[in-house]
Structure formats: structure tokens, C-alpha cells
C-alpha positions as CSV (number, residue, x, y, z in Angstrom):
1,X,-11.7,-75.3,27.5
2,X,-9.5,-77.2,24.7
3,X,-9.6,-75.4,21.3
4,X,-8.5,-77.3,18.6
5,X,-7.9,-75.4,15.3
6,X,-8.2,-76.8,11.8
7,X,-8.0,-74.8,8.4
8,X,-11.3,-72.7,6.7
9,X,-11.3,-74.7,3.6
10,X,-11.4,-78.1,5.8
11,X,-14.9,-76.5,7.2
12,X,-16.5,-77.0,4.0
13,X,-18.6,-73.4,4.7
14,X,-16.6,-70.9,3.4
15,X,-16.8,-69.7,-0.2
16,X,-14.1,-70.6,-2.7
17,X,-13.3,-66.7,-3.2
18,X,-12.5,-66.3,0.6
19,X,-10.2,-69.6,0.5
20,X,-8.5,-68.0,-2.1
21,X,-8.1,-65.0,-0.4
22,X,-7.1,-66.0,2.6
23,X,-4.0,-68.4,0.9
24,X,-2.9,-65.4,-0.7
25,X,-4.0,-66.4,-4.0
26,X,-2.2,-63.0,-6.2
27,X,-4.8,-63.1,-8.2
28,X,-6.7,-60.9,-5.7
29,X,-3.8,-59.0,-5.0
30,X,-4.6,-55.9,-6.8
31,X,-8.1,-55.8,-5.0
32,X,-6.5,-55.5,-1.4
33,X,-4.2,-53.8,0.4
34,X,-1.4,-55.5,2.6
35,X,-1.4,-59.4,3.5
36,X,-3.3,-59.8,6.8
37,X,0.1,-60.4,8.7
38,X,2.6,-58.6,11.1
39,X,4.8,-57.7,7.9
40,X,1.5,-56.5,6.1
41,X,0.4,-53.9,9.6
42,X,4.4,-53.1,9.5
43,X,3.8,-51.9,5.7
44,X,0.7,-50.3,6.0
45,X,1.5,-48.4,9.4
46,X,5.1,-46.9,7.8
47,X,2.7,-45.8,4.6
48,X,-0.6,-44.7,6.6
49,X,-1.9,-41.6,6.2
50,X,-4.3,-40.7,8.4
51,X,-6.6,-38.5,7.6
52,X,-9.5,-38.6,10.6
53,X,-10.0,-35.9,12.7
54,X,-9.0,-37.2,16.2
55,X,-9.9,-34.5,18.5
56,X,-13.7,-34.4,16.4
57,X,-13.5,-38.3,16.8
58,X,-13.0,-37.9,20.8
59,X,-15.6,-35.0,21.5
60,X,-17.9,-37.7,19.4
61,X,-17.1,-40.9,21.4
62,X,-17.1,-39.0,24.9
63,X,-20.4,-37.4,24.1
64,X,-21.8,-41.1,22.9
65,X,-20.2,-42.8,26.0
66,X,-22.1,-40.1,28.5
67,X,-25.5,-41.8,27.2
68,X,-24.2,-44.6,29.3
69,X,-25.1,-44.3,33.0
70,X,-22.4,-44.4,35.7
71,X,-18.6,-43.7,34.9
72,X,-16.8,-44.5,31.9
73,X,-14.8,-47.8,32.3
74,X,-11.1,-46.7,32.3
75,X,-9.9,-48.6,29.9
76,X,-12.4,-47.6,27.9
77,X,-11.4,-43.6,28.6
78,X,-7.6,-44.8,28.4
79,X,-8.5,-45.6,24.6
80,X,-10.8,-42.8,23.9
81,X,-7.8,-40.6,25.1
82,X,-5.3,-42.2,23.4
83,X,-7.1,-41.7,20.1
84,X,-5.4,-38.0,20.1
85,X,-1.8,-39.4,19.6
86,X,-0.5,-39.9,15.8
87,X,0.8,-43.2,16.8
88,X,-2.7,-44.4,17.5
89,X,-4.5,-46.4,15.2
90,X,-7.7,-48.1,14.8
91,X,-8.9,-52.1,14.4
92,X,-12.5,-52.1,13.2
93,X,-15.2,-53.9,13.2
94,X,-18.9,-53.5,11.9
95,X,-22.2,-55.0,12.6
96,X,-26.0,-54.3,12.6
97,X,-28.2,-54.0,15.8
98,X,-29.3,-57.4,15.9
99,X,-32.1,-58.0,18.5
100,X,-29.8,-59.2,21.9
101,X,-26.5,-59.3,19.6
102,X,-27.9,-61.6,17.3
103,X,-25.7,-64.7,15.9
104,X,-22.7,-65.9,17.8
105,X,-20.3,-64.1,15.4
106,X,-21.6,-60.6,16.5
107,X,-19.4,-61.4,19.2
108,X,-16.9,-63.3,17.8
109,X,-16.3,-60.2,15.5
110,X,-15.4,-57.8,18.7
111,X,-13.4,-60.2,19.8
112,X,-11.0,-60.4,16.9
113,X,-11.4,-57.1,17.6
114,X,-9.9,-57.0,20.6
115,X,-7.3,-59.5,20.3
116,X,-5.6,-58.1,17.0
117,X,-5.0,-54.9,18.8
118,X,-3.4,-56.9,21.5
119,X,-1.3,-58.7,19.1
120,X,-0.5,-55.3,17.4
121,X,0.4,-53.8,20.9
122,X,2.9,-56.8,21.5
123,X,4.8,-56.4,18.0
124,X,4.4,-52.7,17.9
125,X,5.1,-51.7,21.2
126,X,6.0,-48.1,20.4
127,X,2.0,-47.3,18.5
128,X,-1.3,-47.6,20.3
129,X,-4.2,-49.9,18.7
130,X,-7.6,-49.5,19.9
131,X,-10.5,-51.7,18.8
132,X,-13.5,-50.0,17.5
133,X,-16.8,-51.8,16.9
134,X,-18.9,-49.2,14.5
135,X,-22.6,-49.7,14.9
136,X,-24.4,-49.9,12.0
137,X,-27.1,-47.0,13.1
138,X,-27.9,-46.1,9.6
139,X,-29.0,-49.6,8.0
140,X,-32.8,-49.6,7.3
141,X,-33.6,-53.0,7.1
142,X,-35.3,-53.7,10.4
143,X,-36.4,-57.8,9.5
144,X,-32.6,-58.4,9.0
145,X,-32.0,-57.3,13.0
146,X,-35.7,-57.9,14.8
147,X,-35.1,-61.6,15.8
148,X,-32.6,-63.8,17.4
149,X,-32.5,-67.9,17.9
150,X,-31.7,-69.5,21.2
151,X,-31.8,-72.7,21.4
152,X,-32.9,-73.1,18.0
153,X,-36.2,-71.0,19.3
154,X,-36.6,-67.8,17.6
155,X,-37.3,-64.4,19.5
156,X,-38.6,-62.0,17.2
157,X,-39.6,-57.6,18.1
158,X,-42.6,-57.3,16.4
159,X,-42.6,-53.7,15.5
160,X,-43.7,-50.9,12.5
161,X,-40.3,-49.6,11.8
162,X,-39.6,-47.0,9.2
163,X,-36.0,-44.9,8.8
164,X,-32.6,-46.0,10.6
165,X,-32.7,-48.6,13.0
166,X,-30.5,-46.9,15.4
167,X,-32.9,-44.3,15.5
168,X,-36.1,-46.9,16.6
169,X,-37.9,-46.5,19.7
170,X,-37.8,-49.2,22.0
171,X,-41.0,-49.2,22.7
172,X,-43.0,-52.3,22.6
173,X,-39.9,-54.6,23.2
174,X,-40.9,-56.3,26.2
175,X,-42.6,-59.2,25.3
176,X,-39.7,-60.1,23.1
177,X,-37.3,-59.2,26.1
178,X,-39.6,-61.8,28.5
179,X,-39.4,-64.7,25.9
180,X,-35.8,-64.6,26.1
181,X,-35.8,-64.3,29.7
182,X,-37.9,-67.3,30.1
183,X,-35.4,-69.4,27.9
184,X,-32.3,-68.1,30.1
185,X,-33.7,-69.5,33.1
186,X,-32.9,-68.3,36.6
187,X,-29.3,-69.5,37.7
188,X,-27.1,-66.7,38.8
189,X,-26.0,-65.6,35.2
190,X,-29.0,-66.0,34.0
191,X,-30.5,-63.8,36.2
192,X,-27.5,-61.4,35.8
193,X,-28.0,-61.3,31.8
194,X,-31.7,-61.1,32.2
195,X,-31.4,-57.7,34.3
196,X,-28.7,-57.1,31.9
197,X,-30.8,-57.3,28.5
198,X,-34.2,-55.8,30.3
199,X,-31.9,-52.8,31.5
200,X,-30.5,-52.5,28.0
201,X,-33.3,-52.4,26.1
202,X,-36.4,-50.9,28.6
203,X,-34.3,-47.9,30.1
204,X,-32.8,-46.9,26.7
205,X,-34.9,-44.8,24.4
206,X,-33.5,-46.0,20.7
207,X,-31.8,-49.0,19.6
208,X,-28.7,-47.7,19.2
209,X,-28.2,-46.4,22.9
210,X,-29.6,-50.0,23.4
211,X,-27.3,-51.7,22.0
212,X,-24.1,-49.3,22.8
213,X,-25.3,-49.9,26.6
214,X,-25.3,-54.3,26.1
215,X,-22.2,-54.4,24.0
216,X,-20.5,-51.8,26.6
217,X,-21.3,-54.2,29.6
218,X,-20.2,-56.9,28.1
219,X,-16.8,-55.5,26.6
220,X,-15.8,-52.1,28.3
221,X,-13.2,-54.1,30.6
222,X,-11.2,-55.5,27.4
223,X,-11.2,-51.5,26.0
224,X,-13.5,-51.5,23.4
225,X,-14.4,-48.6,21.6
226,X,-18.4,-48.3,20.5
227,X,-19.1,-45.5,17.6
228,X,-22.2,-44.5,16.5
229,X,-21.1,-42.9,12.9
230,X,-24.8,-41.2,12.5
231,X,-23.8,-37.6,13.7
232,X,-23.5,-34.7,12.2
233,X,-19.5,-33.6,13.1
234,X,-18.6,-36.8,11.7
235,X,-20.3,-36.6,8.5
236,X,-18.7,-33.4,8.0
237,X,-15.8,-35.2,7.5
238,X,-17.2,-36.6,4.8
239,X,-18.9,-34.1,3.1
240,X,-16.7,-33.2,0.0
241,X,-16.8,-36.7,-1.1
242,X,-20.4,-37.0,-0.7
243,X,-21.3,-34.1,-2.8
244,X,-18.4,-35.8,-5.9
245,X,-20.1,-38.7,-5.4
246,X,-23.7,-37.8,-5.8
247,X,-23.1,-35.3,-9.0
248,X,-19.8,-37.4,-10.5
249,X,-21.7,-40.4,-9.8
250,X,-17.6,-42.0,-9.2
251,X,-18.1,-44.8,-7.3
252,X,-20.7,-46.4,-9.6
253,X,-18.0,-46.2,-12.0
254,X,-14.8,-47.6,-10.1
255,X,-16.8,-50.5,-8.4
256,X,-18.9,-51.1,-11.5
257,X,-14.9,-51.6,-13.4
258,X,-13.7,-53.6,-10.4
259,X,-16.6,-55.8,-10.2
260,X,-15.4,-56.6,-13.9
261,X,-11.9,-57.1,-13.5
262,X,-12.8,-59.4,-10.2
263,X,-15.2,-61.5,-12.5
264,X,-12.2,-62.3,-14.7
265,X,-10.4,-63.8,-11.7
266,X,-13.1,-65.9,-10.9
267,X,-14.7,-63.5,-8.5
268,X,-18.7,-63.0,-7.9
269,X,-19.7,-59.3,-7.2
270,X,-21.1,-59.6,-3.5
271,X,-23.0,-55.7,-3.9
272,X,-23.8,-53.5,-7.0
273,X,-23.4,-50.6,-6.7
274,X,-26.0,-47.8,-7.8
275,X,-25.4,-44.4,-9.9
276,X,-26.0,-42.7,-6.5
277,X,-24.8,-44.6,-3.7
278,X,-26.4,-42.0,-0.7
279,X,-29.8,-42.1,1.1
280,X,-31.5,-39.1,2.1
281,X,-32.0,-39.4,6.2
282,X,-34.1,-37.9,8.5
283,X,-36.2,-39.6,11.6
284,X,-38.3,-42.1,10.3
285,X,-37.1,-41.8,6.3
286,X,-34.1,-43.0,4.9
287,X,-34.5,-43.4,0.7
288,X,-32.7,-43.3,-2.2
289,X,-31.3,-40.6,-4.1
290,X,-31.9,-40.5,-7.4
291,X,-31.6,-38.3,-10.6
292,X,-33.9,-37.4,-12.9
293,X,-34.7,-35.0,-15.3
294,X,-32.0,-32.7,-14.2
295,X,-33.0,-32.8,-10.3
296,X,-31.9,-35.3,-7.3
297,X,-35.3,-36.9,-6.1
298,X,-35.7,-38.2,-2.7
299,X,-38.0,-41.7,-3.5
300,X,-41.5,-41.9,-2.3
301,X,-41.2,-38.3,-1.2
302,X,-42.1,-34.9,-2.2
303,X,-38.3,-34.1,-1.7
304,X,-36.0,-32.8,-4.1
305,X,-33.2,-30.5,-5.2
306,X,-31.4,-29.0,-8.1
307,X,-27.6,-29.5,-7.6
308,X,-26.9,-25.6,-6.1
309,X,-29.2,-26.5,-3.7
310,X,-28.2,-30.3,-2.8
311,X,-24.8,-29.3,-2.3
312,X,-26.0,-26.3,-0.2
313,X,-28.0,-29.0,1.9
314,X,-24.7,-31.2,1.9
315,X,-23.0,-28.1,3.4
316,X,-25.3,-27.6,5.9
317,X,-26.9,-30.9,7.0
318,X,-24.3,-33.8,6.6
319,X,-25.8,-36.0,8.4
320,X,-29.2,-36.0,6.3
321,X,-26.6,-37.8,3.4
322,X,-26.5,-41.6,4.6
323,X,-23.9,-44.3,2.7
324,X,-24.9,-47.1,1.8
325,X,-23.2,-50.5,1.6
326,X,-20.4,-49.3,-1.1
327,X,-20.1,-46.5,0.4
328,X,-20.2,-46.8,4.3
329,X,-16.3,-48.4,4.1
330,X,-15.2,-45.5,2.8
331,X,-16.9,-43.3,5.1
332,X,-15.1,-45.0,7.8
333,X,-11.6,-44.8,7.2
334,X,-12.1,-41.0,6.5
335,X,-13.3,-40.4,10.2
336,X,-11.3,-43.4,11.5
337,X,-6.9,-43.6,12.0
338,X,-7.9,-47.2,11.2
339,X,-5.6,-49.9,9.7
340,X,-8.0,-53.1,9.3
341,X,-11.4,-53.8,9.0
342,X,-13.1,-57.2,10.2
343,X,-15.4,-59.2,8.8
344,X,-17.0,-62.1,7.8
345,X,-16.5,-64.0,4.8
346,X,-19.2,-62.5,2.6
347,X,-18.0,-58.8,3.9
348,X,-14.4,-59.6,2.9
349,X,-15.4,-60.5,-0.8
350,X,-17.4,-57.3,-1.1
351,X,-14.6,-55.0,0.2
352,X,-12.3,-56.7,-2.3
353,X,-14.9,-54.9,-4.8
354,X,-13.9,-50.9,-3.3
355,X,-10.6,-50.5,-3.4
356,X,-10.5,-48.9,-6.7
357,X,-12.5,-46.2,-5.3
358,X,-10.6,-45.8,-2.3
359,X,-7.5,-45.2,-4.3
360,X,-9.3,-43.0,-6.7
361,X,-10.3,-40.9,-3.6
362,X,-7.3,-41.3,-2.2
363,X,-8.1,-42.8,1.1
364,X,-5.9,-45.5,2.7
365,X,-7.4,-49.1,2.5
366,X,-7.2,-51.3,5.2
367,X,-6.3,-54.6,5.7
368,X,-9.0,-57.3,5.4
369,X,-9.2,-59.3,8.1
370,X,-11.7,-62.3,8.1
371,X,-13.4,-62.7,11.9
372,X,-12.4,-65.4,13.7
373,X,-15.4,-68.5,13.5
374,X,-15.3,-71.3,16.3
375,X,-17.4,-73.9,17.3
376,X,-18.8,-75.3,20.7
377,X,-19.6,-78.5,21.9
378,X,-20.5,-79.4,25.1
379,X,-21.2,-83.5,23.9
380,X,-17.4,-84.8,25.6
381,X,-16.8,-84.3,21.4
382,X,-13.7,-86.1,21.2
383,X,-14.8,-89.2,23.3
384,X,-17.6,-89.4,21.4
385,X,-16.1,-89.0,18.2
386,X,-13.5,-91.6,19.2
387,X,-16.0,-94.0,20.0
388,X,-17.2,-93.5,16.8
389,X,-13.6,-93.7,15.1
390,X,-14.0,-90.0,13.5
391,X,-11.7,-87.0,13.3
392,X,-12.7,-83.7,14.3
393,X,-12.7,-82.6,10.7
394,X,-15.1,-85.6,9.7
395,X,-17.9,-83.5,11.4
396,X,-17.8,-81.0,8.7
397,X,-19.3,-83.4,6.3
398,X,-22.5,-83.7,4.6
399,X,-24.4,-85.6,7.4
400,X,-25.3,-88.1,4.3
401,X,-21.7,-88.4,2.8
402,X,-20.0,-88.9,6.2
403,X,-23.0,-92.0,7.5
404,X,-21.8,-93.5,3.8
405,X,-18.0,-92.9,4.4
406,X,-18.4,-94.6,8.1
407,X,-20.5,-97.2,6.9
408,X,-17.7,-97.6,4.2
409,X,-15.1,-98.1,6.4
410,X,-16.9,-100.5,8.8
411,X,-18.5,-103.1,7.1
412,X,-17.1,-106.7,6.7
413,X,-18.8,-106.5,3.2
414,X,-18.0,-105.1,-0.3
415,X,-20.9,-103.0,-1.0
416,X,-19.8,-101.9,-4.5
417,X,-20.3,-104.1,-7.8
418,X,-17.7,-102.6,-9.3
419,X,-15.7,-106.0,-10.2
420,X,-18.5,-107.9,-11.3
421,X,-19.3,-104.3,-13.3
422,X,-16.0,-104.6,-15.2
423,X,-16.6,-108.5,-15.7
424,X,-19.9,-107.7,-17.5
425,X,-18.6,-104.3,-19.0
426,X,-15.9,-107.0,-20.7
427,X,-18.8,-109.6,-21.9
428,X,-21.1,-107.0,-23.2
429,X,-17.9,-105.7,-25.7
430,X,-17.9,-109.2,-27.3
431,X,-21.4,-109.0,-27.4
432,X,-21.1,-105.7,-29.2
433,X,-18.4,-107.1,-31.7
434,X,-20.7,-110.0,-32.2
435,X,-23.6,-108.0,-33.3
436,X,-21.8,-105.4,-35.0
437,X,-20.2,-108.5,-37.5
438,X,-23.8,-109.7,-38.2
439,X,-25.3,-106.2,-38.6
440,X,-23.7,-102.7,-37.6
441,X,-26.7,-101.1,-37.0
442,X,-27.2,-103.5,-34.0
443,X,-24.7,-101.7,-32.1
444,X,-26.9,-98.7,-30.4
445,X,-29.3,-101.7,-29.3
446,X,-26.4,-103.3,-27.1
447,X,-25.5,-100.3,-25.7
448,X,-28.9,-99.6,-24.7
449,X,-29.2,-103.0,-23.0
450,X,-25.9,-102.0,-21.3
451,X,-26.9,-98.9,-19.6
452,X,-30.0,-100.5,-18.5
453,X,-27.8,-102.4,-16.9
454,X,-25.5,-100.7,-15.3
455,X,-28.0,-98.5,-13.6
456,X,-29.5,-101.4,-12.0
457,X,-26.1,-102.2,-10.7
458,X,-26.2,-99.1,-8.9
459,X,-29.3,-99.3,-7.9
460,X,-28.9,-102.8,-6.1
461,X,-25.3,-100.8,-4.6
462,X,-27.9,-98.4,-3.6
463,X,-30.0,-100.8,-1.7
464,X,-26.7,-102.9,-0.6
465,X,-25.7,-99.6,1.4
466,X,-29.2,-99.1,3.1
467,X,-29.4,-102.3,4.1
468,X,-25.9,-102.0,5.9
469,X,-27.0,-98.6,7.5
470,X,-30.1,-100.4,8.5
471,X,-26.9,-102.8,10.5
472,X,-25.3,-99.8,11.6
473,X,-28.2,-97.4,12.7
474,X,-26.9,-97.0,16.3
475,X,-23.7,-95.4,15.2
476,X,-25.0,-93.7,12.6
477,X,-28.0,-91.8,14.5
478,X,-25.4,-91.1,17.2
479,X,-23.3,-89.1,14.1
480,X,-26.7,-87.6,13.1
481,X,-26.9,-86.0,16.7
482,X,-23.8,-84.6,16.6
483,X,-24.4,-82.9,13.2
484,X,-27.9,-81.4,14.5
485,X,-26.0,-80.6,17.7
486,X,-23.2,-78.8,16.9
487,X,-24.8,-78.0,13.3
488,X,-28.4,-75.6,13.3
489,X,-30.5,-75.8,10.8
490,X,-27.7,-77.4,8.8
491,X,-25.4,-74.6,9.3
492,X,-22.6,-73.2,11.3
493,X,-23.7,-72.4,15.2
494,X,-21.7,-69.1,15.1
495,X,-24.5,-68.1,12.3
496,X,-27.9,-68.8,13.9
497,X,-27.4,-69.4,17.7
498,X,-27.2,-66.1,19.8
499,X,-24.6,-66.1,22.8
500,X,-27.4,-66.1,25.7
501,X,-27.0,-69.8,26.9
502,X,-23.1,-70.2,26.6
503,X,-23.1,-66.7,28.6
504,X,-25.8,-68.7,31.5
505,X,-23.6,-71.7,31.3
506,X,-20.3,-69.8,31.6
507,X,-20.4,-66.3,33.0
508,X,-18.1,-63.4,32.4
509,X,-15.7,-66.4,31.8
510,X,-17.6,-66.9,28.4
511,X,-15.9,-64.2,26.7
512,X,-12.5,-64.3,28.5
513,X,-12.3,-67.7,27.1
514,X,-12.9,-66.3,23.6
515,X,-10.0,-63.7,24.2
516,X,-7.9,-66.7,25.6
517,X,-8.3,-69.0,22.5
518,X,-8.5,-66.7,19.5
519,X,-5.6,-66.2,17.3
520,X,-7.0,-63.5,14.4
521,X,-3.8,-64.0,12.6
522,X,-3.6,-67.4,12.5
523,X,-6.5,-68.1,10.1
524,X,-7.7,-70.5,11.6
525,X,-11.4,-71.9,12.4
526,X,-11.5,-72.8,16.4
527,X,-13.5,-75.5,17.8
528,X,-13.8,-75.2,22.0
529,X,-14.8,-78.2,23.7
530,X,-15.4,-78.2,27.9
């Protein structure tokens, strides 16, 4: 494939706040750790202190991985046992279960993944990096995950789901898994990601073994590392900080005063954090924590404790004390050696909200890295696009403002009035000093008559351009197929079209050629054309 790169900003789809962040803007310095460069990972690895416990993390990740039927892939054990040496460290990523991997960028997250420990490996030859993707087990919003689109048709679980997704029985999944397979078809990968995805979800009894089984197929050759943070030895980990957070209520304070200081550099809370940022979990419940009248209430339950007793259940049950969205990042650089974290734009801007209470708890923070975004087209793009005299960055107009532009720049006619405007603009100002001599108060009236005016100059501009469109509607409703091709719903393909059709079209060589044509370090959106 030919991947041609081009800048975020030039996409037109990413927030100001994450162009800014990514151009180093200092501004946002104090809200991040290192620059998401070599010199940054050099920094942050001479400074890192890691605090996980690796031989807890290992019995965790080979207990997880035995779920998996057959042998473990051995570069997937070559990673799990390097995870016991100091000079082994962690790239992270995080997503939810989303129904058959969900969007594109589920997988172009892994993949950045993957790449930026390679990258590390190559400049760091002498340290170990190991890509992690943590599965979001604990997140309770099942209408979030229980749908996918392929080919712009949406596949939806239809399912009474209560508690941690992770935890959901697969049950009742198969209608779901037969729609998909029908759009997939029955070439030879098609029929190999049908068995696949039927195998994945019908012979697994939760979601979360689910998905660790699909993700594992697809990525165990490249080393990836799947965690499922929902246990019990883990959360122990955790523990002290989960009882001062609960009872000192800190990280509603520290977020609360960064979310402040971010809002005077311009920067819009993405999350708010609560005074208790913990749910209470058990199968089939997860609710929030709150405190009232001297007591931590468990909501819409009978469920409660004084604090003698919630910190006994702390100490005893972890794992029953959930983070939430503030609190999950710090959660996993306490139980990970890890030195970045990648995400998507929206995820970047929210982390830049923590690190105040990572440094008040004194836990490292990681570098921000955003995910690497790309495009497909399978339309011969840049023939097209030169038959139609555009750049590759034109496609990231508004489908309105770039038919306008074209039109614009291929007429033989002047479609603006804006000479004869100025010629009348000039006559109506002597018709203004005419009046105003015979009576002042005349004034207003001719700049009344003038406005009038002028917007029915722009309205006959207005009608001068449709009619040209109307000239040019071959070329133009070829543009508009592009946009609706390469553009779902009016938005970016990595954020609405799942991976199951590029996979049919290109096999295992699907996500090699992701590996081959990402650069996470170059900040740069990708567009692959065949």
C-alpha cells in the first residue's frame, strides 16, 4: 500500500486542545510529563520509578493467558517473562470491549502499541519494552460497547446487562455473531474471521475472556501483552490509595484545581471528577460510592459502611473497590513498569487533567501518546483526485466548502459582485452626503436602503454559484462520493467502521501493513491507498 502522511491540524477533526498539545504548545507543559519523543522516553526512563509488583503482574498475566486454549504464543511468553527484569518497561494502551473490536481505532491503538515499543527497542537497545493493551473489564456502560458498524450497517447484542462488562455472559450473542457473518461473506478470510469471531465469542463464557481470546489471535505474533486489571492481587496494589482516596476525598480536590488551572490556558475539562471517585463491584453491581450522614452508601443498594469497616472491607476484598475514569490511570501505572499511555485525542486531553494527583500520590506519569489515525481508500484516490485537480488534504473539507472552492477555481466566470459592490458602496456615500445636507436625520433611511441591498447582492452571488454547480454537477457529485466513501456518517472511518471487511479483503496482511506504515512518533495522520 502507499501511505501518505499529512499533519492532524490539516484533518480538520481533531480538537484545538490536542493540536496544541501535540506542537508542544508550553502552555500545557505543567499538565504532562515528558515530550512524546526519544529525548522525552530517555528522561523519563533515567527518572522512572517503578513501583509495580512484577512477579504479582506475571502470576496475573500467565494465569489470564491459560484461559486461552492451546499454548501460549512465544513471543507472547518471551514478554510475559521479561516483565521480571528492572530494565523492562511497559507501552500501554486502553480500550473498552466493543462488540467484534468495535471502530477501526481499537486496532489502530494496539498497533501504536506495538510499534512504539519497537521503536523504543531500536533506540534503547540495552531495556526491554513490551506493549500492553489493558482491557477495560470494569466499565459499566454496556450501550457504549454492544454494537459495531460494517459497512455503514450496524450489528448490535441485544442484551439485559447489569455490573462490569467484562464480567457479561455471552449468552445470547449469536444472532448478532450471524449478522456479521453474513456481511463478511465467504471468501477464505472471511470464512477464517467468521470461525474466528464465532469461536471467540460462543466458546468463551464472559466478555472479557471473549475479547482477550479475538485480540490474542489477532496480535499474539507481534508480542502483545492482554491484562484484565479486575483481579484481586492486583487491586491489592492499590489498596492504600483507595482507602485515602475514598475518606480524604484527594483526587476530587487535585483534578477539581487542575481542571481550573487548564481552563485558564484555554483548556475544556474532558471528565469531572466526583467526591468519591470508586464504585462498589460485585457480579452484576457496580455503583457509586457515596457519603452521607457519616456512612459510605453503596447507591441503589442496601449496602453500606462506617469508615472502620470500609477500610476493613478495602483490606480484605480489593477487588470489590472499582476506579473510575479519574481514577483508573492512576491505578494503572501503580501495577504497571509503564512509561506511556495511548490514546485518542479526547483521552489525551483528560489525562492532561490527572497529573496533579499523580504527583500528589507520588506515582510516575507517563508520556501521552496520541494513537496513530489513518485512512483507507480503495477508490485509485489519487487518480481520482487528480482527475479532479485536488490534493489529498482537500478531502478533509466540508463537502460544501470544498464543491464551492472547486467550483471557484474552475469557472470561466466571476461569480462574486464584489466590484460592482464597491461601485455602488461608492454611489450610495454621495447619496448619504446628499441627504444628510438636506436633512441629517435622513441618514439611517439610506443606510437601510443600503443593506437591503447588499444582501440581495449576495443573494444573486448565491444563485450565480448554484447555477455554476448545476454546470459542474458531474465533478462535483464525483467529490461527493469520495467524501461519503472515505467519510461515514460525516466522520472519520477509523471512528465508525469496524476492521471486518479490510481484514476479508486483506488477510493477516491487514495488520502487518498497519505495523509497516505507522510511525507513533511522527505525529502524523496516515492515509493508505491500494
Amino acid at each position: 500500500m502507499k501511505a501518505t502522511y499529512i499533519d492532524y491540524s490539516e484533518t480538520r477533526s481533531f480538537s484545538e486542545g490536542l493540536i496544541r498539545y501535540l506542537a508542544n504548545d508550553p502552555e500545557l507543559a505543567p499538565f504532562s510529563s515528558e515530550r512524546a519523543d526519544i529525548q522525552g522516553f530517555r528522561n523519563l526512563i533515567n527518572r522512572k520509578k517503578t513501583i509495580a509488583d512484577r512477579k504479582i503482574l506475571i502470576e496475573t498475566l500467565s494465569e489470564q493467558y491459560s484461559k486461552i486454549e492451546g499454548p501460549v504464543h512465544a513471543s507472547v511468553q518471551k514478554n510475559i517473562d521479561l516483565l521480571l527484569h528492572n530494565n523492562t518497561f511497559t507501552v500501554c494502551t486502553g480500550h473498552q470491549l466493543n462488540l467484534f473490536t468495535g471502530p477501526l481505532y481499537f486496532i489502530f491503538k494496539i498497533v501504536t502499541a506495538i510499534n512504539l515499543a519497537k521503536e523504543l527497542k531500536n533506540n534503547f537497545p540495552d531495556k526491554n519494552f513490551v506493549p500492553v493493551y489493558w482491557m477495560a473489564t470494569e466499565d459499566h456502560d454496556f450501550a457504549e460497547i454492544n454494537h459495531t458498524y460494517i459497512s455503514g450497517k450496524k450489528i448490535s447484542w441485544e442484551h439485559e446487562a447489569t455490573g462490569a462488562t467484562g464480567r457479561l455472559q455471552t449468552a445470547g450473542i449469536n444472532n448478532a455473531i450471524k449478522e456479521y457473518q453474513q456481511i463478511l461473506g465467504i471468501s477464505e478470510h472471511a470464512t477464517f474471521l467468521s470461525n474466528l469471531i464465532f469461536k471467540a465469542y460462543s466458546e468463551h463464557k464472559n466478555l472479557a475472556d471473549s475479547s482477550r481470546y479475538l485480540v490474542n489471535a489477532l496480535f499474539e505474533e507481534y508480542g502483545l501483552l492482554i491484562l484484565d486489571a479486575d483481579d484481586k492481587r492486583l487491586k491489592k496494589q492499590f489498596s492504600s490509595i483507595i482507602t485515602d482516596d475514598i475518606i480524604q476525598q484527594n483526587s476530587f480536590r487535585n483534578i477539581s484545581e487542575a481542571n481550573d488551572k487548564l481552563a485558564k490556558v484555554g483548556i475544556e475539562a474532558q471528565v469531572n471528577p466526583r467526591e468519591i471517585n470508586f464504585f462498589y463491584l460485585l457480579d452484576g453491581l457496580r455503583e457509586r460510592i457515596i457519603f452521607e450522614n457519616g456512612r459510605y452508601h453503596i447507591l441503589n443498594t442496601e449496602i453500606s459502611f462506617n469508615e472502620e469497616k470500609l477500610i476493613q472491607e478495602i483490606n480484605e476484598h480489593p477487588e470489590r473497590f472499582s476506579p473510575n475514569v479519574v481514577m483508573r490511570p492512576l491505578y494503572q501505572e501503580v501495577i504497571l513498569p509503564n512509561l506511556a499511555y495511548i490514546g485518542g485525542g479526547a483521552e489525551v486531553i483528560y489525562w492532561l487533567q490527572l497529573k496533579q494527583n499523580f504527583d500528589y500520590y507520588g506515582v510516575d506519569f507517563p508520556i501521552l501518546l496520541l494513537r496513530n489515525s489513518a485512512m483507507f481508500s480503495s477508490l485509485n484516490l489519487e487518480n481520482k483526485l487528480n482527475r479532479l485537480d485536488l490534493h489529498i488534504k482537500d478531502i478533509f473539507k466540508n463537502v460544501d466548502d470544498l464543491k464551492k472552492e472547486w467550483v471557484l477555481n474552475h469557472t470561466e466566470h466571476l461569480l462574486n459582485l464584489h466590484d460592482e459592490w464597491q461601485e455602488l458602496s461608492s454611489i450610495f456615500e454621495k447619496i448619504k452626503l446628499r441627504t444628510y445636507k438636506i436633512d441629517p436625520s435622513l441618514s439611517p433611511s439610506s443606510e437601510a436602503i443600503k443593506a437591503r441591498l447588499h444582501r440581495a447582492i449576495k443573494n444573486l452571488e448565491a444563485k450565480l454559484m448554484k447555477a455554476e454547480k448545476r454546470n459542474f454537477a458531474d465533478a462535483l457529485s464525483q467529490i461527493e462520493q469520495v467524501k461519503t466513501k472515505l467519510f461515514p456518517n460525516g466522520g472519520l472511518q477509523e471512528r465508525s467502521e469496524n476492521f471486518g471487511l479490510f481484514y476479508v479483503k486483506q488477510g493477516k496482511s491487514f495488520i502487518q501493513t498497519l505495523i509497516e506504515n505507522f510511525k507513533p512518533l511522527d505525529l502524523k495522520f496516515t492515509i493508505l491507498e491500494e
